[in-house]
Each structure stands twice: as structure tokens, then as C-alpha cells.
Backbone bond lengths (Angstrom), bond angles and torsions (degrees), N, CA, C in turn:
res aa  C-N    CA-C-N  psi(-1)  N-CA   C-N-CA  omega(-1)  CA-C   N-CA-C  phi
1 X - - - 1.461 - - 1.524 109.43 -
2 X 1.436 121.95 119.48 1.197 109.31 153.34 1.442 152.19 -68.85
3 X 0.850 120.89 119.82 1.899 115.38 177.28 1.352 110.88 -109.57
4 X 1.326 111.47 158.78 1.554 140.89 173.29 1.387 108.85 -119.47
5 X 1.067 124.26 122.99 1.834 149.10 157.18 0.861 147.30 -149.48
6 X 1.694 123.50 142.22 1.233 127.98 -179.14 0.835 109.97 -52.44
7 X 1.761 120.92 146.47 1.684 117.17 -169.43 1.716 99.33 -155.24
8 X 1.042 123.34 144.91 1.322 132.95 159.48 1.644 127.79 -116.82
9 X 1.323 123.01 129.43 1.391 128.06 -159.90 1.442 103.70 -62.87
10 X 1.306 131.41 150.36 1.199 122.12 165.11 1.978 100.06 -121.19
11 X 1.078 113.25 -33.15 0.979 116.58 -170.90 1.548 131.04 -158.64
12 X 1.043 126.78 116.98 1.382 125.34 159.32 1.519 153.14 -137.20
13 X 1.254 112.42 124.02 1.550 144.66 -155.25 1.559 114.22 -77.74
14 X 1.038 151.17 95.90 1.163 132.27 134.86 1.470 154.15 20.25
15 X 1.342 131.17 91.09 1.858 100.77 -144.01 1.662 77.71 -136.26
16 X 1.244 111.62 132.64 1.562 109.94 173.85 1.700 120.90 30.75
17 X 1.157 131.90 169.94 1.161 138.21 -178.47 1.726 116.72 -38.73
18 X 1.061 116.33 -46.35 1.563 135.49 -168.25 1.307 116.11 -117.22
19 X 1.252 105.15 33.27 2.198 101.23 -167.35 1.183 81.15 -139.43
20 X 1.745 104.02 164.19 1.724 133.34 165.12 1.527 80.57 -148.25
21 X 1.827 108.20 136.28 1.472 122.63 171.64 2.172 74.25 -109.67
22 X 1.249 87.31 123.50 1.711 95.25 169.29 1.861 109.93 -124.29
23 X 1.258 98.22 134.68 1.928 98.03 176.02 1.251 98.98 -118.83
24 X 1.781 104.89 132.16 1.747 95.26 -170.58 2.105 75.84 -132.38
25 X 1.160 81.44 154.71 1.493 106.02 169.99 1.719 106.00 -87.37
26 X 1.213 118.08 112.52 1.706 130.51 -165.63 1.538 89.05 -103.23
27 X 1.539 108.21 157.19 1.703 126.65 173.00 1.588 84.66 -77.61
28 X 1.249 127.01 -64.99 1.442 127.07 -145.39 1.536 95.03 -90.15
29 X 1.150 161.00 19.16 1.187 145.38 171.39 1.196 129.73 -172.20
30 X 1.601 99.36 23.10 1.840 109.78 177.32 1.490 105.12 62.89
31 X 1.272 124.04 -144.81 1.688 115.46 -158.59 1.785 91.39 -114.24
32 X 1.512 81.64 140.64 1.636 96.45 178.03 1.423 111.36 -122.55
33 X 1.111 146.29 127.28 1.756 136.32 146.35 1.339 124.40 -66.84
34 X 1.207 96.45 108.45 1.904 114.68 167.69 1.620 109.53 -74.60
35 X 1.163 99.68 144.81 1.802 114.87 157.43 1.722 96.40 -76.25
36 X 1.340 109.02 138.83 2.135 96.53 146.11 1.539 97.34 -150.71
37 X 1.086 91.07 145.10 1.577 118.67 173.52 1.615 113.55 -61.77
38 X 0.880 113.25 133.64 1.839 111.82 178.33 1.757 105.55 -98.17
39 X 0.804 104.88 125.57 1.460 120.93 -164.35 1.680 108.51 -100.45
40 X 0.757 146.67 158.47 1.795 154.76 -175.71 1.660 91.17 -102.80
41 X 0.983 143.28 -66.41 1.318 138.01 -126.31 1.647 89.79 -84.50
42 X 1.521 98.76 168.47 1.766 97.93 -178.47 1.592 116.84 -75.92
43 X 1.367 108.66 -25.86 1.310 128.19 178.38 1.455 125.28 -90.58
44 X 1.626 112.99 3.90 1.464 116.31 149.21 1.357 118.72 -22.42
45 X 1.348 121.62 154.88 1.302 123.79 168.03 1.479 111.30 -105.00
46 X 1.194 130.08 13.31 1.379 115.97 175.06 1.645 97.86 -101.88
47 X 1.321 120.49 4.69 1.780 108.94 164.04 1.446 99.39 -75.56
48 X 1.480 141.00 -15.68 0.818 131.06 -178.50 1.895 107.14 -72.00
49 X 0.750 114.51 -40.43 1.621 101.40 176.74 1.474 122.75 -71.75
50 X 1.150 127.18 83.17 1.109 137.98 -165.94 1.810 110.92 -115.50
51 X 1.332 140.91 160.83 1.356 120.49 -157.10 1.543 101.62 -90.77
52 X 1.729 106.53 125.68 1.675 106.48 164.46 1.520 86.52 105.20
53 X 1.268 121.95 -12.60 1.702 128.54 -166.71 1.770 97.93 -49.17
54 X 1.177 126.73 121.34 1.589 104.47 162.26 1.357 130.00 -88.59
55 X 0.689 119.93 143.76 2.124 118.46 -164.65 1.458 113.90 -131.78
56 X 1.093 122.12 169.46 1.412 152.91 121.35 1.077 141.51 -66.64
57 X 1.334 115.93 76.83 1.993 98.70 -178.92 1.556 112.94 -144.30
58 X 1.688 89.26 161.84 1.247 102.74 -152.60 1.676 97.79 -123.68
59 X 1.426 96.38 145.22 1.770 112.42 -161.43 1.547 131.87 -143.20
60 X 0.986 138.26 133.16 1.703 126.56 172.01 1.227 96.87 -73.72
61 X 1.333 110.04 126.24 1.763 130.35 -176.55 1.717 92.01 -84.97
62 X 1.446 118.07 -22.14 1.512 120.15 -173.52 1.512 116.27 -78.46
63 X 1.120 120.46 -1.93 1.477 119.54 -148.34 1.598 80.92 -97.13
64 X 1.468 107.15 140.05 1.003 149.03 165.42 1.403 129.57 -69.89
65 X 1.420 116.58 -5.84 1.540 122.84 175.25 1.075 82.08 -90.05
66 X 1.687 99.50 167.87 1.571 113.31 173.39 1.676 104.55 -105.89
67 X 1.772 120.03 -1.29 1.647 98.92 141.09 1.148 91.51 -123.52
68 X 1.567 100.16 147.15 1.727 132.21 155.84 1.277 129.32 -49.86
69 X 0.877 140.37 153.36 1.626 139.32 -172.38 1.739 93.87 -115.71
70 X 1.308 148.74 92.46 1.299 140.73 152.53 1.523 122.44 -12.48
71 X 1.664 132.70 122.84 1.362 106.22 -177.41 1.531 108.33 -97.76
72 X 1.543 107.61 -9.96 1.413 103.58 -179.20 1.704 102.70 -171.66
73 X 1.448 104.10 108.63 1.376 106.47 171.41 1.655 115.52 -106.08
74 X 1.475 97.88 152.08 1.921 104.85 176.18 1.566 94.35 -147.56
75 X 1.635 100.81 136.40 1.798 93.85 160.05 1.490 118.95 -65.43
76 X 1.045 80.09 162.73 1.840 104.17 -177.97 1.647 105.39 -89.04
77 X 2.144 109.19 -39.90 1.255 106.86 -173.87 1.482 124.69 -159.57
78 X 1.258 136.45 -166.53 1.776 101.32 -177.92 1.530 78.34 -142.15
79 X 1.304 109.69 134.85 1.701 106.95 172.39 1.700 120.45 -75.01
80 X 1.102 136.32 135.00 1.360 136.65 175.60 1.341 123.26 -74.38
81 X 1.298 109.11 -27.35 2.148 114.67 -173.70 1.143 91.97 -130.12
82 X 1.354 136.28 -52.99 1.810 123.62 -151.27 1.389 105.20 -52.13
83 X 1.375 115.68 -35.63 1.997 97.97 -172.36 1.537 119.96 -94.93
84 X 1.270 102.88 16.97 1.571 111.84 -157.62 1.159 101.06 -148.25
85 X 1.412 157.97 6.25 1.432 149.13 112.80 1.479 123.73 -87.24
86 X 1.619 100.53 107.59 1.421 111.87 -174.65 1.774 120.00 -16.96
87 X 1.788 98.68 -74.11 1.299 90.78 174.14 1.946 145.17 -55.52
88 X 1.211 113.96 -27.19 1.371 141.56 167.72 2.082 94.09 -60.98
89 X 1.321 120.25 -57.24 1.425 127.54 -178.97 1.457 105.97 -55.70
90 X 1.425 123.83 -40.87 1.218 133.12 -170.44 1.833 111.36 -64.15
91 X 1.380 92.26 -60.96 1.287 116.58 -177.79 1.731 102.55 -53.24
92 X 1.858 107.13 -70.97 1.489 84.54 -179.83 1.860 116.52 -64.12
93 X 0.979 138.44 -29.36 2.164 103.20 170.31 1.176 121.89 -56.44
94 X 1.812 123.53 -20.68 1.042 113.31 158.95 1.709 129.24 -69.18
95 X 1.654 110.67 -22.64 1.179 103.32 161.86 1.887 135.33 -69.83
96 X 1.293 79.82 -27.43 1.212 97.20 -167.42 1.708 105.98 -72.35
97 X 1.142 118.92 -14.41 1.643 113.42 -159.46 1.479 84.79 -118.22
98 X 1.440 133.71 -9.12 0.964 124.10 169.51 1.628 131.33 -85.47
99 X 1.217 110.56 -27.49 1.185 153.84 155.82 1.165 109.75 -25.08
100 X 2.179 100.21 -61.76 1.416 112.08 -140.69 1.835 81.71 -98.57
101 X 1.170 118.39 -3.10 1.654 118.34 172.04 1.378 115.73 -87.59
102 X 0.998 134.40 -30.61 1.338 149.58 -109.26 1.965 87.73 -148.54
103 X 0.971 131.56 -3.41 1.018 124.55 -163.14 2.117 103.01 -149.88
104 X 1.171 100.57 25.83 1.389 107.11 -159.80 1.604 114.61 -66.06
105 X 1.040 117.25 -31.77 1.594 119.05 169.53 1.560 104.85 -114.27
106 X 1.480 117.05 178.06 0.969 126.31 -142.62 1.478 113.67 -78.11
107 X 1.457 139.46 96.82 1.445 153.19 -122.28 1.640 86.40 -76.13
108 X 1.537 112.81 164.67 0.956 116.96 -172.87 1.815 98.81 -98.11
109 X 1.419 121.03 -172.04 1.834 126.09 -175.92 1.252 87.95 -110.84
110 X 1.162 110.46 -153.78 1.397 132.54 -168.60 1.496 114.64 74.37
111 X 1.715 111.29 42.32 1.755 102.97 -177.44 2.185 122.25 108.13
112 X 1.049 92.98 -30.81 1.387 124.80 -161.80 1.769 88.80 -49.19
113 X 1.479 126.34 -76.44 0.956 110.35 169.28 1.700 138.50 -40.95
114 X 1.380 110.36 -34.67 1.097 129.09 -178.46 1.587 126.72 -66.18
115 X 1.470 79.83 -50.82 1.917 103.08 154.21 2.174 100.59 -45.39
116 X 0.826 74.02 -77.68 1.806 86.00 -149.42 1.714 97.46 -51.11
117 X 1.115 116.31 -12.64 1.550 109.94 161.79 0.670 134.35 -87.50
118 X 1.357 126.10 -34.25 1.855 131.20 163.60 1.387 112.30 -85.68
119 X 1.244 121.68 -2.96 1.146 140.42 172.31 1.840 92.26 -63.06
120 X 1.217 103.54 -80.76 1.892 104.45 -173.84 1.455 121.93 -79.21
121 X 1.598 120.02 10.59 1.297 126.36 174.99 1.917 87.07 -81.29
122 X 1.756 115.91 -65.16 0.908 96.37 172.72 1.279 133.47 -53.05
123 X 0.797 148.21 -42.53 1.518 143.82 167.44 1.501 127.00 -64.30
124 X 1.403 100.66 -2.84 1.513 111.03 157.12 1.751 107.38 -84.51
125 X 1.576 116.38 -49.76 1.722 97.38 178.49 1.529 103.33 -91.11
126 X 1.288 137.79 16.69 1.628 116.79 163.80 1.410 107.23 -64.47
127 X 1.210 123.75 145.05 1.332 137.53 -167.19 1.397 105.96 -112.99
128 X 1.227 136.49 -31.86 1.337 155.24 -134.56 1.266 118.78 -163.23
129 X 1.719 113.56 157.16 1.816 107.83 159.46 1.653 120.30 48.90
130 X 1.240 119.86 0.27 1.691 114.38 167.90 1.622 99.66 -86.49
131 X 0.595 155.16 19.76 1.639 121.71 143.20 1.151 125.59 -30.32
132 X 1.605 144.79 -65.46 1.258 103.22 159.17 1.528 141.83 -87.45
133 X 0.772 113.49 57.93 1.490 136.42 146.89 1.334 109.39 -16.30
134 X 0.634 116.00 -105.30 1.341 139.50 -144.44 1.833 101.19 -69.75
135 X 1.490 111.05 -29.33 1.512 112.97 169.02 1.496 100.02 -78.42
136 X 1.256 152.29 -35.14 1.376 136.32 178.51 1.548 112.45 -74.55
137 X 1.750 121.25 -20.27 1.840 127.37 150.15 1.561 112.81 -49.44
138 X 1.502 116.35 -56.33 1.225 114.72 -168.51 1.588 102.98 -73.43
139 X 1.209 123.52 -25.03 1.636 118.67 -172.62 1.414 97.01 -73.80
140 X 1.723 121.04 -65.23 1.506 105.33 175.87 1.210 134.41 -67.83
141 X 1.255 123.18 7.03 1.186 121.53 178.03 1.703 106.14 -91.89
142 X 1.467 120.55 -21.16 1.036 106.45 173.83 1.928 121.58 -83.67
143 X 1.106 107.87 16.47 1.125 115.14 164.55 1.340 139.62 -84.76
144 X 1.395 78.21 -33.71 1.839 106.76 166.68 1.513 106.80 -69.29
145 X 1.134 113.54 -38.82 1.726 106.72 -174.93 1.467 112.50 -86.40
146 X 1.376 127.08 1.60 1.393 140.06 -143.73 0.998 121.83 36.22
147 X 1.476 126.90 59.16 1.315 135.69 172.26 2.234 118.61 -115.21
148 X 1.590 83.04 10.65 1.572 80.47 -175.35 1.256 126.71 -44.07
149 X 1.250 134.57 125.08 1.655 110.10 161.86 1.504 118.80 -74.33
150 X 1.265 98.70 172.14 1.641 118.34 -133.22 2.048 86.34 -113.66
151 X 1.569 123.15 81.90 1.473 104.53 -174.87 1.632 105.52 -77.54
152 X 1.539 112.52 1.18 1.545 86.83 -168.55 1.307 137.28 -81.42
153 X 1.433 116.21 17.51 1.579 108.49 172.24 1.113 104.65 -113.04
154 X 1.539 124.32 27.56 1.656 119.44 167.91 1.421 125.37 -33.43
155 X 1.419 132.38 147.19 1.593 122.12 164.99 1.457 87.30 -158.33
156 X 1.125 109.28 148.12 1.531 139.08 153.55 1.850 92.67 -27.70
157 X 1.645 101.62 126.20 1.360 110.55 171.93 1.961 118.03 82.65
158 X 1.650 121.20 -8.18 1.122 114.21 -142.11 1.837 89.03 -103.29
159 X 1.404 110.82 153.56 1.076 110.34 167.56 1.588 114.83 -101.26
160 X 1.470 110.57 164.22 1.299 138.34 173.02 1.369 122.15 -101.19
161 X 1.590 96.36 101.55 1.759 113.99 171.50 1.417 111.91 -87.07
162 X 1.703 96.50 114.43 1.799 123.92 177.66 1.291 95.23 -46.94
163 X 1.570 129.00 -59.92 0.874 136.41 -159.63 1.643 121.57 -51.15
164 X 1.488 111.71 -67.01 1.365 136.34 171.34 1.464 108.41 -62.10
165 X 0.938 120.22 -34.02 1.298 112.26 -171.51 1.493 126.94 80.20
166 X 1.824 105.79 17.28 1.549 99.95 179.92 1.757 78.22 -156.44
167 X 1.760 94.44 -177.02 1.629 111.04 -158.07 1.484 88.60 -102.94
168 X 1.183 88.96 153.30 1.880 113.35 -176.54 1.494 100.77 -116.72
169 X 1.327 137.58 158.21 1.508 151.19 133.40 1.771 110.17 -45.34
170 X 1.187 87.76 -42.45 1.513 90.15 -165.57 1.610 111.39 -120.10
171 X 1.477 114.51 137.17 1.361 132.49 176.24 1.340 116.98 -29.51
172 X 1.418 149.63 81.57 1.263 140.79 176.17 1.355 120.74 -41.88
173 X 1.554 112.31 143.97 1.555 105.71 -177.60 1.149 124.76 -105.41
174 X 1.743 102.31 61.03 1.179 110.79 168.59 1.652 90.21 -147.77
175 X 1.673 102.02 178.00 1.711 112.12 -147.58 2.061 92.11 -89.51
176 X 1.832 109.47 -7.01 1.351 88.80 -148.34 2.015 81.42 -105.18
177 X 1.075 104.82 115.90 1.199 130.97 -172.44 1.150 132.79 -150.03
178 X 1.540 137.23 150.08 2.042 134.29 167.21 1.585 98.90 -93.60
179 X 1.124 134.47 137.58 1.505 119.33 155.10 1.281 103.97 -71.44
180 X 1.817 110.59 171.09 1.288 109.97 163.48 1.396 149.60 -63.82
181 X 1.847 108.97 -10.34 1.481 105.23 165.19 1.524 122.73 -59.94
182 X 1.506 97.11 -36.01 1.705 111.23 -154.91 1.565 90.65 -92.91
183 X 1.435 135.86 -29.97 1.171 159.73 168.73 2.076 108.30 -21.44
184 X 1.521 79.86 -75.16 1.596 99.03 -175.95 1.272 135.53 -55.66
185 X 1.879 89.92 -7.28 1.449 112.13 -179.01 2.131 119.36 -77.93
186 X 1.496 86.90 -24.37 1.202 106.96 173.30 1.577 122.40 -50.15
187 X 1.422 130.21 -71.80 1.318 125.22 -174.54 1.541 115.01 -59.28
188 X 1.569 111.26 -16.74 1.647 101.32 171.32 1.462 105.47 -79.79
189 X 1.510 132.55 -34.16 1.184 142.75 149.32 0.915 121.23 -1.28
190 X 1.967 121.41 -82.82 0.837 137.10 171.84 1.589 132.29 -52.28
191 X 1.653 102.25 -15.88 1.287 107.73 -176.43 1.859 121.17 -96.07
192 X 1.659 96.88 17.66 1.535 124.10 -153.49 1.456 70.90 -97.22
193 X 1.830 113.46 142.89 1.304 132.96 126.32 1.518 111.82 -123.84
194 X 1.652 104.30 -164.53 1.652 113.52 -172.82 1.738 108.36 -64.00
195 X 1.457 100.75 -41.58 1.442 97.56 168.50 1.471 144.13 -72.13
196 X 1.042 114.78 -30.24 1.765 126.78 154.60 1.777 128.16 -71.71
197 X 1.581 93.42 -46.00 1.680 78.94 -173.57 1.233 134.35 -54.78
198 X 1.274 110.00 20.79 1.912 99.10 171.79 1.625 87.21 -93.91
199 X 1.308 124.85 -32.51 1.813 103.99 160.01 1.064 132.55 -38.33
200 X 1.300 141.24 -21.47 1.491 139.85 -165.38 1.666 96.58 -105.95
201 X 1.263 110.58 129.35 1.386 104.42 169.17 1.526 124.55 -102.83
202 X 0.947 122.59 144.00 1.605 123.66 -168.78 1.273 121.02 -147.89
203 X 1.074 136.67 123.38 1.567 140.15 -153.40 1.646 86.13 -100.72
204 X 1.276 95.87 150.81 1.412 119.85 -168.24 2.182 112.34 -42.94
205 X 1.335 103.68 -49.25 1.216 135.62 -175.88 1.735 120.02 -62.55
206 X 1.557 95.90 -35.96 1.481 121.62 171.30 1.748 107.06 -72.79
207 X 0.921 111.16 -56.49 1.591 142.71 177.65 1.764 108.23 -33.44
208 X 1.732 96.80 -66.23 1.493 117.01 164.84 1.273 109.76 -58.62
209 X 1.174 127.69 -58.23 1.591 120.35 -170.12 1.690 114.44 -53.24
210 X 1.894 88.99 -51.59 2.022 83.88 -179.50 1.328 115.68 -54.97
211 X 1.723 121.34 -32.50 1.530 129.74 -172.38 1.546 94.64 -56.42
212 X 1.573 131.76 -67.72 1.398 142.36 170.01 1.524 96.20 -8.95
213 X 1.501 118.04 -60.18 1.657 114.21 -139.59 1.240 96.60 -80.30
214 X 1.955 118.32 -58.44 1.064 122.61 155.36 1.375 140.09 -9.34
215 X 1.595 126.13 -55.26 0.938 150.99 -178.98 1.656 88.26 -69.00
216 X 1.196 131.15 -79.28 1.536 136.44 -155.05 1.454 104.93 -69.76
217 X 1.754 132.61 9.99 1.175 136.28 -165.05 1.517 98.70 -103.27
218 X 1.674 101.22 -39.86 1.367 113.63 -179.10 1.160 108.56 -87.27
219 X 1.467 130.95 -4.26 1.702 118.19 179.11 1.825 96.33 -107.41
220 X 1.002 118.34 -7.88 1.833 118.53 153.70 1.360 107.29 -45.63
221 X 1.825 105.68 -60.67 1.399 116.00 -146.64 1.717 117.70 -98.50
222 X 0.864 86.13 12.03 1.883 88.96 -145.71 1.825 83.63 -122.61
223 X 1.056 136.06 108.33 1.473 120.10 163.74 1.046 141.37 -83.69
224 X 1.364 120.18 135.19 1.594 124.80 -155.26 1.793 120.76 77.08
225 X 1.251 110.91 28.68 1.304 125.83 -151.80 1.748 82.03 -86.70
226 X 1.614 113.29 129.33 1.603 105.80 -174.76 1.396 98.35 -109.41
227 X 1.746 119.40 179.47 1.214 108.44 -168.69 1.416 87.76 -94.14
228 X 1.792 99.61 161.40 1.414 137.45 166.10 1.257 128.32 -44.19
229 X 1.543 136.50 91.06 1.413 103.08 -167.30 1.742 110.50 -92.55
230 X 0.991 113.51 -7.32 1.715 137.18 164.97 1.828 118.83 -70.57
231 X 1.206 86.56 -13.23 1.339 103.48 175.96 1.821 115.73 -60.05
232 X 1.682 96.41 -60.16 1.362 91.43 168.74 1.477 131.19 -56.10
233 X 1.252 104.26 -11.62 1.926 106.54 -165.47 1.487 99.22 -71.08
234 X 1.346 118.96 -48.07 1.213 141.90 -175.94 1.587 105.72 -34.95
235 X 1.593 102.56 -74.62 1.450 127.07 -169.85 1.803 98.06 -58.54
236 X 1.169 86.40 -26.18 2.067 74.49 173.74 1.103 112.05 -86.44
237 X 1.326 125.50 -20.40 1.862 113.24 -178.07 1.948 98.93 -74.46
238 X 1.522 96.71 -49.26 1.658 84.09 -160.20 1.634 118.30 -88.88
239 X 1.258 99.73 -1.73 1.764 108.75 170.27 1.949 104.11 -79.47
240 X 1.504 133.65 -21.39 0.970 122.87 148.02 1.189 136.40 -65.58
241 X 1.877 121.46 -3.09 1.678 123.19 166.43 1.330 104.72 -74.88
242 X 1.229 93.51 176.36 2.036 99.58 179.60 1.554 82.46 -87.05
């Protein structure tokens, strides 16, 4: 059977001289791996798979390899800032490799694709004030996977269990934990979307640390979750703000 779907790149690999193994996150079927042919000419279509690339493509849902061969891809759109302002470039490979971790078996519906596309259209025309960005992606995105944390038993003084996914009074006795300074930062956190967070202010250093916790919330939950190597790029832009 053939299908057609919206798809977004998550990743692509190298495969012998003439191959790209590509995993794109599909509307209709969670993430699939394509075969594509590497082409000589400038107008190949495998420059089209590029990471975060959004597409069109079309496939035998029947085929029996475990990667697909694409029968016909076209973008959907061309980004205006993400590949051409350093920081915005930075941010998406870190999305993108996070994504492609974070999303390892077959993603659940309820929006998930939908999310993560208007998710980077906006953040392709924000002009301004996204710095955290990309921490209000990782917060909703864990909702989509059912991994939200849980702010409602906050209190003055209480810590945050990685584990549980909600705040304690008391110090958990185990190492994967927020204390309560860095702690309290959470329920305003949670109350961050695309439209407010240039309200929340956050010094560069603060920024990095929540990304840290963030990051280690999803390698609790997420199995087989590997480390980040985009991770560091990050921590170097915003550990140079005051």
C-alpha cells in the first residue's frame, strides 16, 4: 500500500558510498527509516533530507525491508533563520539529536507530530527573546510522551524527585534529584509556553543548569537514552551570558 506523509528529518547517517539511512518522524506513522540514494547532480533529492528538513514523502507501507526506499519526496517548506543564525542553528542539532533519542520507538498520537512542527515554524519567525526555547520544547514535549512532571505539590523548601516525577518535603534517598534552590525554579517553568517565555528571566548559567536537569529527566525515563553530543554546544553559548 502506498502512503503519503508529513515527515520531519530526525537524522541522517551515511551508509556506504551511495546511501543515506534517514529517520524522519511521519504524521501518519511515527518514525520510519528510509534507504536514499545519493545522487551527483545538484538537484538530487537526497539533499533534500537534511536534519529538521520538513517533507513530503511517499512510500509502500508493504515493503518488507526494515528501510523503505521513498518513491517521491518534495518539501513542504524552506526555513528563513534556523540555518543562518548561529544561535537558532545551534539550538536546532541540539533538537534534532534529541528528538532522534528521545523518540526511539514508535512515538505515541495525540498531536505529537503536530506539536513539533509548529513548534519550529514558530521558532523559525521569532525574531527575538527565544532563549528559552528550546526548554519550553523539552517541557512540552514531555507531555506528549507521558513524562510530564507533576508541579503540584510544590512548597517552599521541597525537593524534586527525577525519579517520581513530583516534589517531596524531604531529600530523597537517592542521588537523582533538584535541591530546593534550583527546585523552586520549576513551577514557574512549567508555567512557560512559546508565548510568554520572553517573561521569565534567566541568566545564561541558570538556563544551562535547568537544560542539565532536563536532559537527565529524560535519560531516567526514556530507555537507552545516549548522551548528547550537542549538548555541550549549548552550555557554551549560555554559560558565556552573565
Amino acid at each position: 500500500m502506498i502512503t503519503r506523509s508529513r515527515a520531519i528529518v530526525l537524522s541522517v547517517i551515511r551508509y556506504g558510498d551511495d546511501k543515506l539511512i534517514c529517520r524522519l518522524l511521519t504524521e501518519q506513522d511515527g518514525c520510519v527509516s528510509f534507504m536514499v540514494r545519493r545522487g551527483r547532480g545538484r538537484g538530487s533529492r537526497h539533499r533534500l533530507f537534511r536534519p529538521l528538513a520538513m517533507l513530503s514523502v511517499e512510500w509502500d507501507k508493504t515493503a518488507r525491508d526494515r528501510l523503505v526506499h521513498p518513491k517521491s519526496v518534495t518539501p513542504l517548506e524552506t526555513y528563513a533563520t534556523i540555518p543562518y543564525e548561529p544561535e537558532k542553528a545551534s539550538v536546532a542539532m541540539f533538537l534534532c539529536e534529541f528528538l532522534n533519542a528521545a523518540l526511539r520507538k514508535e512515538p505515541p498520537g495525540g498531536g505529537l507530530f503536530s506539536f513539533v512542527e509548529n513548534a519550529l515554524r514558530f521558532y523559525d519567525r521569532v525574531s527575538d527573546r527565544h532563549a528559552n526555547f528550546h526548554l519550553v520544547f523539552l517541557l512540552n514535549l514531555s507531555a506528549f510522551l507521558g513524562l510530564q512532571p507533576d508541579a503540584g505539590g510544590y512548597t517552599t523548601g521541597s525537593h524534586f524527585d527525577m525519579r517520581d516525577g513530583c516534589f517531596t518535603p524531604h531529600c530523597p534517598q537517592h542521588p537523582d534529584f533538584i535541591p530546593p534552590q534550583e527546585a523552586s525554579a520549576l513551577p514557574a517553568l512549567l508555567r512557560m509556553n512559546f508565548a510568554n517565555m520572553h517573561l521569565f528571566r534567566l541568566n545564561g548559567r541558570e538556563r544551562s543548569r535547568l537544560l542539565q536537569y532536563l536532559v537527565a529527566y529524560y535519560r531516567l525515563h526514556v530507555p537507552d537514552f545516549p548522551e548528547l553530543k550537542s549538548l555541550q554546544v549549548l552550555r557554551d553559548i549560555w554559560d558565556t551570558e552573565a
